[in-house]
C-alpha positions as CSV (number, residue, x, y, z in Angstrom):
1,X,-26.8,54.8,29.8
2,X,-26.8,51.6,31.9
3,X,-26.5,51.6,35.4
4,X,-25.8,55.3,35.6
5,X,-22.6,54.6,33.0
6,X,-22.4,56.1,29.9
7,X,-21.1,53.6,26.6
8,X,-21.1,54.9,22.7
9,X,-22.4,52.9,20.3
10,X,-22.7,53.4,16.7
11,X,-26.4,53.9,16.2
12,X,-25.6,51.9,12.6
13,X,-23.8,48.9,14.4
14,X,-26.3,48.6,16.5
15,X,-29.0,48.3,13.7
16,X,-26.9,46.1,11.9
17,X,-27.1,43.4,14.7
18,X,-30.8,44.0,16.1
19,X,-33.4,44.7,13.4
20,X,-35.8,45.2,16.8
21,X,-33.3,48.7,17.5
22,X,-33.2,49.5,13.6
23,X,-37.0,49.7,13.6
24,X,-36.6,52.1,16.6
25,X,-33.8,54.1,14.9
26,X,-35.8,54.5,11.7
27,X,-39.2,55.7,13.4
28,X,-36.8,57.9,15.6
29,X,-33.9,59.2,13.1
30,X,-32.9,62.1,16.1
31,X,-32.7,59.2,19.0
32,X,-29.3,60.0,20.9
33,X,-29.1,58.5,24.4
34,X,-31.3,55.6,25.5
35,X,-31.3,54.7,29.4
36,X,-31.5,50.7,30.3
37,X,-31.9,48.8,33.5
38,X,-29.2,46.9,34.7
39,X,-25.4,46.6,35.5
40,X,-23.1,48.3,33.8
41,X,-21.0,45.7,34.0
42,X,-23.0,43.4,33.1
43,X,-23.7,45.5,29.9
44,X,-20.0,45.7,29.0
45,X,-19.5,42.0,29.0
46,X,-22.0,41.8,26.3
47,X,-20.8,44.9,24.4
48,X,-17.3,43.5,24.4
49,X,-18.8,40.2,22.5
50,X,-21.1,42.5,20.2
51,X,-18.0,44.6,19.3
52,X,-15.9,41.5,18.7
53,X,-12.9,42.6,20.8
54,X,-9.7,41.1,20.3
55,X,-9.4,37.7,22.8
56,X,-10.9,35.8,25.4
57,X,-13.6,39.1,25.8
58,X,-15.3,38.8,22.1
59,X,-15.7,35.1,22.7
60,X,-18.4,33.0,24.5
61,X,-16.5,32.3,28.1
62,X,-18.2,30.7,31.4
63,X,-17.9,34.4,32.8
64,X,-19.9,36.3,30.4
65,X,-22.7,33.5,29.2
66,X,-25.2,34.5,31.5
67,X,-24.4,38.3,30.9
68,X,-24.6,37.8,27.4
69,X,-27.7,35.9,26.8
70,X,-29.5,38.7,29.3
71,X,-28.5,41.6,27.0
72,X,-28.8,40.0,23.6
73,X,-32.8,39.4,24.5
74,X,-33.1,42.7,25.9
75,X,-31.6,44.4,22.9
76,X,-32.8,41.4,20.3
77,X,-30.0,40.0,18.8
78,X,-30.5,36.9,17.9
79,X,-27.6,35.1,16.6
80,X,-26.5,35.1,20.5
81,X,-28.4,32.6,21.7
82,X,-26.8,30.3,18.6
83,X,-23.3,31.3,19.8
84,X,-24.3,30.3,23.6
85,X,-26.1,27.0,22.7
86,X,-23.2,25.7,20.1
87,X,-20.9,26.5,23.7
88,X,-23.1,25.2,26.2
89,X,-23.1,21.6,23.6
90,X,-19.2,21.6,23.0
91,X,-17.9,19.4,25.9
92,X,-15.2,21.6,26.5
93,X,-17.8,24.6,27.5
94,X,-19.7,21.9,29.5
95,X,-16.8,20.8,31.7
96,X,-16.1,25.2,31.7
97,X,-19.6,26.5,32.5
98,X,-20.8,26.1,36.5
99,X,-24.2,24.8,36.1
100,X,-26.5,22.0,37.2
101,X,-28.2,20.0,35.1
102,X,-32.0,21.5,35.9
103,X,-30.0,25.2,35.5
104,X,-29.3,24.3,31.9
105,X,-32.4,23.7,31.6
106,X,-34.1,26.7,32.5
107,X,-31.7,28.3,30.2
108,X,-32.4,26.2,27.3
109,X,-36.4,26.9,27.8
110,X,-36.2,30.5,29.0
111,X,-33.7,32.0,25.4
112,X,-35.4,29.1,22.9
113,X,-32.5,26.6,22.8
114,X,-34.2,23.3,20.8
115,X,-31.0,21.3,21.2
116,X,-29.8,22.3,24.2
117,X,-33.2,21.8,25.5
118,X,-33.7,18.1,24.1
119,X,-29.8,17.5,25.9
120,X,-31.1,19.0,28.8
121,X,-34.0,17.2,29.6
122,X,-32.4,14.0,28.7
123,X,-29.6,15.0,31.9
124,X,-32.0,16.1,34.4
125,X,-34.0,13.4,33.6
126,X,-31.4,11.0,34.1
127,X,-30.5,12.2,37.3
128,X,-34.0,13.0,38.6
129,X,-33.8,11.1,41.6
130,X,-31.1,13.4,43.6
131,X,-33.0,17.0,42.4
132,X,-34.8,18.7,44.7
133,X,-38.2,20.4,43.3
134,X,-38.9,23.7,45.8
135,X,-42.5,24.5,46.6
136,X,-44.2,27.4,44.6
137,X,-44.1,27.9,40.8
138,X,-41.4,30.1,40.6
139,X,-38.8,27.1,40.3
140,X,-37.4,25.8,36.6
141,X,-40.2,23.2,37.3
142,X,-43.7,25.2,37.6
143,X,-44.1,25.5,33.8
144,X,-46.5,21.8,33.0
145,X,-44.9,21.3,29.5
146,X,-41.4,21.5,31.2
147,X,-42.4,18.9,33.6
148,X,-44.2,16.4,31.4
149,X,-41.0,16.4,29.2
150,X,-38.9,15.8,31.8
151,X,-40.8,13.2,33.4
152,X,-41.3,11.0,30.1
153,X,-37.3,11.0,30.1
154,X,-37.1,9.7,33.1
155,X,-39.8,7.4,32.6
156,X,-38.1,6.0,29.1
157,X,-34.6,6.1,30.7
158,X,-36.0,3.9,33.6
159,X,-37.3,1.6,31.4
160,X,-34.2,1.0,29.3
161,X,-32.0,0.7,32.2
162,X,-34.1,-1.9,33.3
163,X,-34.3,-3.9,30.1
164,X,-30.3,-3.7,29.8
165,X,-30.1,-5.1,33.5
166,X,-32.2,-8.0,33.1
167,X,-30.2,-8.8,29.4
168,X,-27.1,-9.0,31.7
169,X,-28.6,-11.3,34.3
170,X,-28.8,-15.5,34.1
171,X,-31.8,-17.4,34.0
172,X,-32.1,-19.7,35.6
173,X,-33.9,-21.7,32.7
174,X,-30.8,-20.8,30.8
175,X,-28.6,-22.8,33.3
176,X,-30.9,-25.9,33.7
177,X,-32.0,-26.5,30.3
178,X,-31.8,-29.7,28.8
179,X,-30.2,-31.4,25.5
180,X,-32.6,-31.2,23.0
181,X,-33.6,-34.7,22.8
182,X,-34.1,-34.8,26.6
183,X,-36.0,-31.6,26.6
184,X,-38.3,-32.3,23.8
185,X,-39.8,-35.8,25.8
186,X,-39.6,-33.4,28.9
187,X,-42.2,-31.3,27.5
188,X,-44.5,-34.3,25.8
189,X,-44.0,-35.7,29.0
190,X,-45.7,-32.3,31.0
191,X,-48.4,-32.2,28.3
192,X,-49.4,-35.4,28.3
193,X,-53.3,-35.0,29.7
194,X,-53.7,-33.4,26.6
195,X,-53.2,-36.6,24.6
196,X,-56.6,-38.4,23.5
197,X,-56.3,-41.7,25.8
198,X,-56.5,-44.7,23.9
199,X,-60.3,-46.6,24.4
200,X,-60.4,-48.8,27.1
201,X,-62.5,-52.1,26.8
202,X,-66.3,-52.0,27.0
203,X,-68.4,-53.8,30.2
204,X,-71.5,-55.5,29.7
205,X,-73.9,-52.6,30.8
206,X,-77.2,-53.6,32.7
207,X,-79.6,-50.6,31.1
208,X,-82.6,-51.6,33.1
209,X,-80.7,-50.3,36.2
210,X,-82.1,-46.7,37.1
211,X,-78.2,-45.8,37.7
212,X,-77.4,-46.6,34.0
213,X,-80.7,-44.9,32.1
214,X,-84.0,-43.3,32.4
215,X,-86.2,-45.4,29.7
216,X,-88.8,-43.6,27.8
217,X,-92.3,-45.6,28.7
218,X,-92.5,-47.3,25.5
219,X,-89.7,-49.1,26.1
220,X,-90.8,-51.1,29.5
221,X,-91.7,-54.6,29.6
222,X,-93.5,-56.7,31.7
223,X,-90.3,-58.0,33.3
224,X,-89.4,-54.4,34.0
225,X,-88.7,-53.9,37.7
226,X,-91.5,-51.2,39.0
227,X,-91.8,-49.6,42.6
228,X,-95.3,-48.3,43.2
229,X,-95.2,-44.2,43.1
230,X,-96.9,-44.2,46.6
231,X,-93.9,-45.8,48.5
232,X,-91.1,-43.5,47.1
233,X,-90.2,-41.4,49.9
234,X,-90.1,-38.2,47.9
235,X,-92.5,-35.1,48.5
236,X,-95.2,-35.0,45.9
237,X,-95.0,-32.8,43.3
238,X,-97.1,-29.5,42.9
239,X,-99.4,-30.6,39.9
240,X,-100.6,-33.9,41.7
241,X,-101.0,-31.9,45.3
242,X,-103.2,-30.1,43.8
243,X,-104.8,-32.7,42.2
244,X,-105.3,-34.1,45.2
245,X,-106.8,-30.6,46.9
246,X,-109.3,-30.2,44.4
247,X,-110.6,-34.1,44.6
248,X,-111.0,-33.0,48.5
């Protein structure tokens, strides 16, 4: 019974396809009539698919995807969310199936969809800039993992775009580059301070000259030119001021 309508189903067919509903028909051999919640005609969109019915009805269609993948959790089959995936990544049920790129998405991560999840992010990543994330955590985005994967798309994506617009531009280094010959003396030309100079000719160097060198004592002579330490006009240092403070 779903949504207050009755539908038979062969309680073996119905094992056959869930092993979740042929552990409940084994524990309960006398089980006759089940009630679920939900539409009815929702439920016969799936059951027409389960049953294999004869055209458009027993196939994966745009109309009964949603339906389909709703039921086929609730009652655990699980080659259906195979059958909706291999649609949802043929381009022809792309083009077919009325769904943004962050609903395919939510799909992929809500029935366990690896590929179509991996396809998924890779769209909404690529066209992150014109979603709109609502407020609250009830949105596709409030799980973290969901957001971190998408983000790292965009992130990489950006990057690459980037790259593959700067290949395509001219430098301008490209454009004003030299012959080889030219461009080889160009550069010994700029690097030329690094060169060792050649050594320029010696002057005859006056060392007695207090600009020139500090002799050690020894070295003085009686021609040596010497200015009395009392008329320097310097302050005196500490160890002869207080020389002089404890002659006082």
């Amino acid at each position: 019974m779903v949504g207050g309508e009755p539908f038979e189903l062969p309680w073996p067919f119905l094992a056959m396809h869930s092993p979740k509903w042929a552990q409940k028909i084994a524990e309960d051999p006398n089980l006759k009539e089940v009630k679920l919640d939900g539409d009815s005609d929702s439920f016969r969109f799936f059951l027409n698919f389960l049953q294999g019915t004869e055209g458009k009805p027993g196939e994966i269609h745009p109309d009964n995807l949603l339906h389909v993948l709703r039921w086929g959790e609730e009652l655990g089959v699980d080659y259906v969310c195979g059958a909706c995936e291999a649609f949802l990544l043929d381009p022809s049920g792309q083009k077919a199936v009325d769904l943004s790129p962050e609903e395919v998405l939510e799909v992929a991560a809500r029935f366990h969809m690896p590929k179509l999840y991996e396809k998924a992010v890779e769209m909404t990543g690529h066209s992150m800039k014109y979603i709109e994330v609502p407020e609250g955590s009830h949105s596709t985005f409030g799980a973290e993992e969901l957001r971190s994967d998408v983000l790292k798309v965009h992130l990489s994506m950006g990057m690459m775009s980037h790259d593959g617009i700067m290949r395509n531009r001219h430098r301008f280094a490209d454009q004003s580059s030299l012959p080889d010959k030219n461009e080889r003396s160009r550069l010994l030309w700029k690097s030329r301070t690094r060169f060792r100079q050649p050594p320029s000719e010696r002057s005859n160097v006056d060392w007695k000259s207090l600009q020139t060198v500090w002799p050690h004592h020894s070295l003085r002579d009686d021609d040596w030119a010497v200015v009395p330490a009392e008329s320097q006009p310097a302050m005196p240092t500490r160890a002869s001021a207080g020389a002089s403070n404890r002659f006082k």
